[in-house]
C-alpha positions as CSV (number, residue, x, y, z in Angstrom):
1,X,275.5,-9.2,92.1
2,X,276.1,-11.4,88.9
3,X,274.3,-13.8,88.5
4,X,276.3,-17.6,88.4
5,X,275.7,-21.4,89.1
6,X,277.0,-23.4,91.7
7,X,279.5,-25.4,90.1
8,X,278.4,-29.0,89.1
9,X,274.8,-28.1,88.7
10,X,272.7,-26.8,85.8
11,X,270.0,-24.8,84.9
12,X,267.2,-27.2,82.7
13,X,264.8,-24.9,80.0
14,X,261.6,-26.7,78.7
15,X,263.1,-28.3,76.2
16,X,265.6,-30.1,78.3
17,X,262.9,-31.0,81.2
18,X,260.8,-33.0,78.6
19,X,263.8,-34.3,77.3
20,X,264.6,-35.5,81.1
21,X,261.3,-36.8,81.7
22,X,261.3,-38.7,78.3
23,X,264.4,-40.7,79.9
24,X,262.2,-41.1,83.6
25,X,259.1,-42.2,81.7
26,X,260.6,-45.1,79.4
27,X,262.3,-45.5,82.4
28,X,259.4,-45.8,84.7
29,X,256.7,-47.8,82.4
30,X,259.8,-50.5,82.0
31,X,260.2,-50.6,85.7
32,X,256.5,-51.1,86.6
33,X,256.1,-54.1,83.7
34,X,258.6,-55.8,85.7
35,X,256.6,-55.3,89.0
36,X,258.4,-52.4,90.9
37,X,256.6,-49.6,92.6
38,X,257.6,-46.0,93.2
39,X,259.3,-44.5,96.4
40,X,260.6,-41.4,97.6
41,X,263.0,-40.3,100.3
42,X,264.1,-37.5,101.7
43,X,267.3,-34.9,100.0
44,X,268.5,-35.0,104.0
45,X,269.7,-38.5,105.7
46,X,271.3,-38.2,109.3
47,X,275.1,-37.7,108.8
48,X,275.9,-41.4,110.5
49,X,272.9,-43.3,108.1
50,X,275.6,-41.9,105.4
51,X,278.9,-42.5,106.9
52,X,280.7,-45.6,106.4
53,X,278.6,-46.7,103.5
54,X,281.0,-45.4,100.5
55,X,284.5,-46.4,101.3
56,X,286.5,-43.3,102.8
57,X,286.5,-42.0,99.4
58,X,282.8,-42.1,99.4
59,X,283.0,-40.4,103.0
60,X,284.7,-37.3,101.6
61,X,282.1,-36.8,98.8
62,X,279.0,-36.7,101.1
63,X,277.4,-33.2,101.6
64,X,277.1,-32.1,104.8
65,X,274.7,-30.0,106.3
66,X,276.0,-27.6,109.2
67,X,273.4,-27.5,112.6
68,X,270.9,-25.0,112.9
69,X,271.6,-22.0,114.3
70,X,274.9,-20.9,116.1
71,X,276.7,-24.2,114.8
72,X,279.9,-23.1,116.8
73,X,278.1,-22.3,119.9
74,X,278.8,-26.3,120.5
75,X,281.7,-26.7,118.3
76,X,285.0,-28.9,119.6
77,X,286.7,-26.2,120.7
78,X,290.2,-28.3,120.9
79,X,289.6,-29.6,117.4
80,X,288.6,-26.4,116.3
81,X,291.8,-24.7,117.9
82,X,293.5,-27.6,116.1
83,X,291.7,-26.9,112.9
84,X,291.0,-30.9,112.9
85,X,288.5,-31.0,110.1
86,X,287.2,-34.5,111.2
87,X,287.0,-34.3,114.9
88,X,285.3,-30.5,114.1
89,X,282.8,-32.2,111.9
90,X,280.5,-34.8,114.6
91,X,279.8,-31.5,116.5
92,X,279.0,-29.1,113.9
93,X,276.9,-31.4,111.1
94,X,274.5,-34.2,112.0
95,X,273.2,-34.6,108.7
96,X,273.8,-34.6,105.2
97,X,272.7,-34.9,101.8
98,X,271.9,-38.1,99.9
99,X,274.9,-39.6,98.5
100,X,273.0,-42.5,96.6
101,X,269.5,-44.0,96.7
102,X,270.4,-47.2,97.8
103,X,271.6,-46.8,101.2
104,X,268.3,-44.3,102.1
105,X,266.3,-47.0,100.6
106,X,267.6,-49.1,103.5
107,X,267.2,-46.9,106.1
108,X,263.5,-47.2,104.7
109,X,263.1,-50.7,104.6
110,X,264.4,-50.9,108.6
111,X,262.3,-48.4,109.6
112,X,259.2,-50.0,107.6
113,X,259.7,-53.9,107.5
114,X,256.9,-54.3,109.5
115,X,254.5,-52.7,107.0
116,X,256.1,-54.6,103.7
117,X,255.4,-57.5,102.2
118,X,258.8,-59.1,101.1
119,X,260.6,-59.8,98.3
120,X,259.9,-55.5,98.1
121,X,260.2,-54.3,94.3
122,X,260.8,-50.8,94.5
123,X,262.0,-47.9,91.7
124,X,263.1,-44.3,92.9
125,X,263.7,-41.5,90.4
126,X,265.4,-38.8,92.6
127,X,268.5,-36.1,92.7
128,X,271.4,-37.2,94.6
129,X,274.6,-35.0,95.4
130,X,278.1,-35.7,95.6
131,X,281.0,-32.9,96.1
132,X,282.8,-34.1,93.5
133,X,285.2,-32.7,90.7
134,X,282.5,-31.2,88.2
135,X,283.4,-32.1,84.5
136,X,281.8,-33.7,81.4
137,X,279.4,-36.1,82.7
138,X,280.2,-35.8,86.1
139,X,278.3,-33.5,88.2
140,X,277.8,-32.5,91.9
141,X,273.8,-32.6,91.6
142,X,272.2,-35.5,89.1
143,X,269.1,-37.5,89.3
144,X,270.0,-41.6,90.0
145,X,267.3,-44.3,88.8
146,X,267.4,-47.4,90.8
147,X,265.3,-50.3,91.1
148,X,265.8,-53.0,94.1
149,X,264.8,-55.8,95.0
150,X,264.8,-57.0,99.0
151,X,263.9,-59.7,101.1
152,X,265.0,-62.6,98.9
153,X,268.3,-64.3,98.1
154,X,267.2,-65.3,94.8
155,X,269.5,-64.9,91.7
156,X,266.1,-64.3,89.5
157,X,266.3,-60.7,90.9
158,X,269.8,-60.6,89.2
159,X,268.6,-62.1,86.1
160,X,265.8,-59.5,85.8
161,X,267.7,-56.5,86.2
162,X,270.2,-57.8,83.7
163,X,267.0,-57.7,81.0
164,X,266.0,-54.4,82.8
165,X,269.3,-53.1,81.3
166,X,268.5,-54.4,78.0
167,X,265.2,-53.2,77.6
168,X,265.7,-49.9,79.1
169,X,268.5,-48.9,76.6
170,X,266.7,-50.5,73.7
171,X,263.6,-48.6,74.4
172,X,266.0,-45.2,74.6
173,X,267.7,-46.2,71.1
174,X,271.0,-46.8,73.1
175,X,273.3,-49.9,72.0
176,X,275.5,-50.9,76.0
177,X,277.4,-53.4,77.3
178,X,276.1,-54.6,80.0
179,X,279.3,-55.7,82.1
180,X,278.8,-58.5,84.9
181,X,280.8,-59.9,87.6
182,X,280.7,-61.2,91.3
183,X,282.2,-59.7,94.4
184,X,283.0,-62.9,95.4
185,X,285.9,-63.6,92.8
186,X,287.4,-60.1,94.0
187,X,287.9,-61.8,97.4
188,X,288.6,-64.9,96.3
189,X,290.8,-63.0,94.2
190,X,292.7,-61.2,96.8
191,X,293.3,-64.8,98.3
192,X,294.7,-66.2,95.3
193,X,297.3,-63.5,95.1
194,X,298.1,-64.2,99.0
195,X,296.9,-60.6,100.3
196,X,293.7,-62.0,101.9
197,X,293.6,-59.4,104.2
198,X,294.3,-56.7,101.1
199,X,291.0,-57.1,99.1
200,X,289.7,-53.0,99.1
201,X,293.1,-51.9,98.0
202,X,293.2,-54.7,95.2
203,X,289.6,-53.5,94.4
204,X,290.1,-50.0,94.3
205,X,293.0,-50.3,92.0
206,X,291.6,-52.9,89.4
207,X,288.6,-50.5,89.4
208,X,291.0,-47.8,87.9
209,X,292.3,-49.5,85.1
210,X,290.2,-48.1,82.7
211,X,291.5,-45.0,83.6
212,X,295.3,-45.6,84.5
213,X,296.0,-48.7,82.4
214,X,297.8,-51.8,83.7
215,X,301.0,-50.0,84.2
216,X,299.6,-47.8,86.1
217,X,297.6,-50.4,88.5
218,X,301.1,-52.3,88.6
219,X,302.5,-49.0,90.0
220,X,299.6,-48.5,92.5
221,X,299.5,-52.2,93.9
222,X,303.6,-52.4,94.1
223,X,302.7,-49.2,96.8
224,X,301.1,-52.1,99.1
225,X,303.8,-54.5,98.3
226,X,302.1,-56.4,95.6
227,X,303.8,-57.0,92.7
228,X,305.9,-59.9,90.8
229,X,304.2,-63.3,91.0
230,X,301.3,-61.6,93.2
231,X,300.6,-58.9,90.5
232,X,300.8,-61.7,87.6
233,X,298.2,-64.0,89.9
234,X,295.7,-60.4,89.8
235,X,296.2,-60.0,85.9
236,X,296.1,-63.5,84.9
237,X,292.7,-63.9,86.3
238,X,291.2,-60.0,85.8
239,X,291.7,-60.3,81.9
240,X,290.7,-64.3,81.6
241,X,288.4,-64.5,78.3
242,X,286.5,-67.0,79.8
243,X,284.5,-68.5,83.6
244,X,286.0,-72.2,82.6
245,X,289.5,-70.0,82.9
246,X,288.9,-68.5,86.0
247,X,287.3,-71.4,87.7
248,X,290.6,-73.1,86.5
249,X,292.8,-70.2,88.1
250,X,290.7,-70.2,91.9
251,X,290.1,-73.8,92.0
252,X,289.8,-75.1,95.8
253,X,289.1,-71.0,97.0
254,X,285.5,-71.8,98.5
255,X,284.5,-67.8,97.9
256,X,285.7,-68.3,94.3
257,X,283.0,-71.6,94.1
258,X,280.1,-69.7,94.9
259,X,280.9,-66.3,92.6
260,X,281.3,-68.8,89.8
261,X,278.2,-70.8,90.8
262,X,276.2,-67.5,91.1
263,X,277.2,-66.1,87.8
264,X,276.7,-69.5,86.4
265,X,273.2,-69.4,87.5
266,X,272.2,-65.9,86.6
267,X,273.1,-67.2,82.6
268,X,271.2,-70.2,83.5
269,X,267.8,-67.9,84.4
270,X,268.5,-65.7,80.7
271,X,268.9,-68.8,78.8
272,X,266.1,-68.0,76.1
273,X,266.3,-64.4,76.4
274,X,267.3,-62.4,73.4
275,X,269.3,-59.5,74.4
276,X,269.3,-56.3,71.8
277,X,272.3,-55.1,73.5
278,X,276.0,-57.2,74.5
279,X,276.0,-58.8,77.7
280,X,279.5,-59.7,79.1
281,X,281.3,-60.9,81.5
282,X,284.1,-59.1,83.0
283,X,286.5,-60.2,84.9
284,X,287.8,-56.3,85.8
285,X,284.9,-55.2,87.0
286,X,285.6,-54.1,90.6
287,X,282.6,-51.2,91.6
288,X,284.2,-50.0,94.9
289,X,281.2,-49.4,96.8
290,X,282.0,-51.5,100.1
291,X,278.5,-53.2,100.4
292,X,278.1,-55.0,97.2
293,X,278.7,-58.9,98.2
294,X,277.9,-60.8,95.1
295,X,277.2,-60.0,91.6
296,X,277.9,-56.6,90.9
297,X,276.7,-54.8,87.5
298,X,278.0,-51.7,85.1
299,X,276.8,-50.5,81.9
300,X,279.1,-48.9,79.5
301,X,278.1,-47.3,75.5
302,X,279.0,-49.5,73.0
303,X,281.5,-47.5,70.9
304,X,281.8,-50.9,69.1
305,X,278.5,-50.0,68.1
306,X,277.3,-47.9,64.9
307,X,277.4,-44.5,65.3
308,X,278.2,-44.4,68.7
309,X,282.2,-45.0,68.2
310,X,283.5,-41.4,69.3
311,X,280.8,-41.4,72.7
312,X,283.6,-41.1,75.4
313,X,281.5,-41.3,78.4
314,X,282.1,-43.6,81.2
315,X,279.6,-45.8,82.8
316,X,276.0,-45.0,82.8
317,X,274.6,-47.4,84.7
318,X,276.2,-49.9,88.1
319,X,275.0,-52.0,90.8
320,X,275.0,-55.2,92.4
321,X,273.7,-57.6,95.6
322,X,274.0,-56.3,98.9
323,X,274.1,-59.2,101.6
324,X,274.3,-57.1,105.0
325,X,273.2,-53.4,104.2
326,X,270.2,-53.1,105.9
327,X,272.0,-55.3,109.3
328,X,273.6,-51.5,109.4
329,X,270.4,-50.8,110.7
330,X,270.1,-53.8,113.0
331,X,268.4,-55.6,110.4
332,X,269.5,-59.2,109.6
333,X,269.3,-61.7,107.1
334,X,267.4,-59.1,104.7
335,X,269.4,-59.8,101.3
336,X,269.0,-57.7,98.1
337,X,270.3,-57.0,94.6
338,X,269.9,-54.1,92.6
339,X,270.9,-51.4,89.9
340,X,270.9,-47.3,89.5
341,X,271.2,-45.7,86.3
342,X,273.2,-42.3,85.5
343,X,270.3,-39.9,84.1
344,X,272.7,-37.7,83.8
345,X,275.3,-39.3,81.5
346,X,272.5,-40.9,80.1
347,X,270.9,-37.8,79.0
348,X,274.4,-36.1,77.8
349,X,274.8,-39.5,75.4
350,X,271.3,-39.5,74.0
351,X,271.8,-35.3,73.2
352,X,275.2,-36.1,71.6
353,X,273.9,-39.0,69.5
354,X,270.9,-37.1,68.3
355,X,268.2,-39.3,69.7
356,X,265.8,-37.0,71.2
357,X,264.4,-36.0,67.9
358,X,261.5,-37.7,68.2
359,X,260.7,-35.8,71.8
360,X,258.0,-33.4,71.2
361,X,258.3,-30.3,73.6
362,X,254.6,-29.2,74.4
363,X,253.9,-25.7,73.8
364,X,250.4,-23.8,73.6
365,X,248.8,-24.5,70.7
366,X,247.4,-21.1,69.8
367,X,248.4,-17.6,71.0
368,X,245.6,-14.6,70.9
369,X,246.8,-11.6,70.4
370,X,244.8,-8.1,71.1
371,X,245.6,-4.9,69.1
372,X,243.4,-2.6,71.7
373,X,241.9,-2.8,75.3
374,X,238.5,-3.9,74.3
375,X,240.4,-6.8,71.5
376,X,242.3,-7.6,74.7
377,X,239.4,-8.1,77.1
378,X,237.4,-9.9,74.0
379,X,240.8,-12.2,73.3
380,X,240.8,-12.7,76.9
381,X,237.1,-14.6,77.0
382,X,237.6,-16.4,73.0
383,X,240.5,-18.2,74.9
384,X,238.8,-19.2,77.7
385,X,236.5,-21.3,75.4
386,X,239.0,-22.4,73.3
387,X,240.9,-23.9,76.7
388,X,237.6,-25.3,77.9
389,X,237.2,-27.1,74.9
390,X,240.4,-28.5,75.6
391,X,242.8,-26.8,73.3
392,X,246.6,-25.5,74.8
393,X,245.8,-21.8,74.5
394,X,247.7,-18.7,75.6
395,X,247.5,-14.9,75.2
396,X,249.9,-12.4,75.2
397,X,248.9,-10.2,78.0
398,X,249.4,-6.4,76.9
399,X,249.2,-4.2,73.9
400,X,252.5,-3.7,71.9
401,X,253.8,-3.2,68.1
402,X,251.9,-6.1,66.1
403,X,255.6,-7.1,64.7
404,X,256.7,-7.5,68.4
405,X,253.5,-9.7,69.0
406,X,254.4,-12.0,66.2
407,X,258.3,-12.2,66.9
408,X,257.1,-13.6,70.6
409,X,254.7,-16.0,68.9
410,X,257.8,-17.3,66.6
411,X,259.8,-17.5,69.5
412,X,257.5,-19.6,71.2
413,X,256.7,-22.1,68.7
414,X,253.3,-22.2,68.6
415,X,251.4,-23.5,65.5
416,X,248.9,-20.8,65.2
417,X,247.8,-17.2,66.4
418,X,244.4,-16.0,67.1
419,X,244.4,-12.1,65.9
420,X,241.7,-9.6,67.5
421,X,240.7,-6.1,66.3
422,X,237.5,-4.3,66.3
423,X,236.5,-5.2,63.2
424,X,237.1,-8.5,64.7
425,X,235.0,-7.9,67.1
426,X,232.4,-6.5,65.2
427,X,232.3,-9.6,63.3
428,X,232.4,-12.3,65.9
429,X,235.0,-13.4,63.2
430,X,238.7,-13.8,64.4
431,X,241.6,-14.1,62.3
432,X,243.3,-17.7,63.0
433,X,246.9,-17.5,61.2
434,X,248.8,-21.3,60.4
435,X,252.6,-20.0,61.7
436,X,254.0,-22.4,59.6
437,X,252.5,-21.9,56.7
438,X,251.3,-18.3,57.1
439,X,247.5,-19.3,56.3
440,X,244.9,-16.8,57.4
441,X,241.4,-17.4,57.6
442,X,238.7,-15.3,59.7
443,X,236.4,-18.0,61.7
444,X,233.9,-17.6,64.9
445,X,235.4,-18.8,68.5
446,X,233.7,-22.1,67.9
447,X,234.9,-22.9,64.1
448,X,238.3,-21.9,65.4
449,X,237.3,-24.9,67.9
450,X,236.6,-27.5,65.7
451,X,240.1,-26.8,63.6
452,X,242.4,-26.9,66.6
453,X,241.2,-30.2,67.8
């Protein structure tokens, strides 16, 4: 059988896994200074904790898991006859694969209210799966990295994960924009327009117009029957440079009042906050998840930035407040705001800008290599030491050519080799060879010690 990947997944070698885990640890220490602490949920969340949470769009993404067993033994037979994918589905899947973190962290916080002590910081730094479309920066398995607040309605959570952005991607060497907006205008948006009753299919539109331009959202909306003064309402207030303008534009729209008074006071919290990277406000910003209720966050590269102008990536980084998500779990009046970044993109960025340079990849510090049985038993017990003193140590663990021994130690990468003979061990004197610069000198077990650390 040849030997293949699923599509949308990948294979990780050393170098890449510390490479990752450079990312999760800058990631992590940031996270824990602003007083979050670690959680993890299951890859599996019961098919209906999933459903409904995404949008249908969402819904068609999710993973799902087929039953145990004979899963047709109690299969709809009428849908199956019918080949009705949807109705088949409730009788053949119960569960599914985590879409996001943020809804399982929900399920977790209904499930454990009793036990927390609220406002609840949390971080979680876990795969997630999506059967999407695999290309560049898209993938159908990638690790998400959120961090939530719950149990408070304050805007100082959205203040903090606004300079949780910042300093993440400064610590990474990463110039952003950190783009910022409020659900709230969308509605009040959709009022304005005088489709009330419209405001997903105005969302989901606007939040292609990176992608399909205006034109092309004027062609999508005039689908639903918006378009001449309507359409000009929606564009006058997505691209308005400024709040004063779109507080001008929804004046008297109560829904608009309060997006503009949030927003207003999230700037009011970071007032004496240098940022290192751009934040803006954007009046396109429509994230389509359904259960984001006030402001909602993205982060995009700064191609404005130097350097960085040919990154074509999109965003690497999204979230927002969630007013009712955890009342899907028939718990009320549990508010909470927070953010996810895309480790994925994130990493592909960082490997196409050249700014894991500076991440070492561990390796064995020294390699002992035997040229007979007894040298090989001898090597066996000199590295023991040499690890119990501390040292990274390895040996190569058969007899072969000497040139193959020192082509695996190259490929490697370790700094020195350890070289053991009889005469070697005659003299309790072993040959200790710099790779780099091909210095050989012959030293005991413990000398050999003292130079490696």
């Amino acid at each position: 059988m040849k030997p293949r990947l699923v599509k949308g997944t990948r294979d990780f070698s050393a170098s890449v896994v510390y490479q990752r885990r450079y990312i999760f640890d800058t990631l992590q220490k940031i996270f824990v200074k602003y007083g979050f602490q670690p959680l993890e949920t299951p890859a599996m969340e019961n098919l209906d904790t999933l459903t409904g949470k995404y949008g249908d769009e969402g819904d068609q993404l999710l993973f799902k898991i087929l039953n145990s067993g004979d899963y047709l033994a109690k299969a709809n037979a009428e849908a199956l006859q019918q080949k009705d994918s949807k109705e088949l589905l409730s009788s053949i899947s119960s569960r599914a694969l985590r879409y996001d973190l943020t809804v399982p962290f929900a399920r977790y916080v209904a499930l454990n209210r009793n036990d927390l002590s609220f406002p609840y910081k949390r971080y979680q730094i876990q795969p997630v799966w999506r059967a999407d479309k695999p290309q560049r920066g898209r993938y159908r398995e990638f690790y998400q990295c959120d961090v939530d607040v719950i149990g408070t309605e304050s805007l100082i959570g959205e203040a903090e994960l606004c300079q949780i952005y910042d300093e993440a991607f400064a610590a990474l060497g990463l110039k952003v924009v950190i783009r910022l907006n409020n659900r709230k205008l969308l509605d009040a948006l959709a009022e304005y327009a005088g489709f009330a009753d419209m405001v997903v299919p105005i969302t989901v539109n606007i939040d292609k117009l990176d992608k399909i331009g205006w034109d092309g959202v004027a062609r999508e909306l005039a689908k639903i029957g918006i378009e001449g003064t309507a359409f000009d309402k929606i564009k006058n207030v997505v691209t308005a440079p400024d709040i004063a303008t779109v507080s001008g534009l929804l004046q008297g729209i109560a829904v608009a009042e309060e997006g503009i008074a949030e927003l207003q006071e999230v700037l009011s919290w970071l007032d004496g906050y240098t940022f290192s990277n751009t934040l803006k406000l954007d009046f396109s910003l429509a994230r389509g998840l359904s259960y984001y209720t006030g402001c909602i966050y993205e982060v995009m590269v700064d191609t404005n930035a130097k350097g960085q102008e040919k990154v074509k990536m999109g965003s690497i980084g999204g979230g927002g407040r969630y007013a009712n998500l955890t009342e899907m779990f028939g718990v009320k009046d549990m508010s909470g705001v927070g953010i996810s970044f895309g480790a994925a993109r994130i990493y592909d960025v960082l490997l196409e800008l050249g700014l894991f340079e500076q991440v070492e990849t561990p390796q064995p510090k020294v390699l002992f290599l035997a040229m007979d049985e007894d040298a090989l038993k001898y090597a066996f017990g000199a590295m023991q030491q040499v690890r119990k003193a501390g040292v990274a140590a390895d040996i190569y663990p058969k007899l072969t050519k000497f040139q193959k021994l020192m082509k695996h130690a190259n490929k490697v990468g370790v700094a020195y080799t350890v070289i053991v003979g009889s005469e070697e061990i005659k003299s309790g004197l072993l040959k200790l060879k710099n790779m780099h610069s091909g210095e050989q000198q012959s030293l005991s077990v413990a000398e050999i010690i003292a130079q490696l650390r």
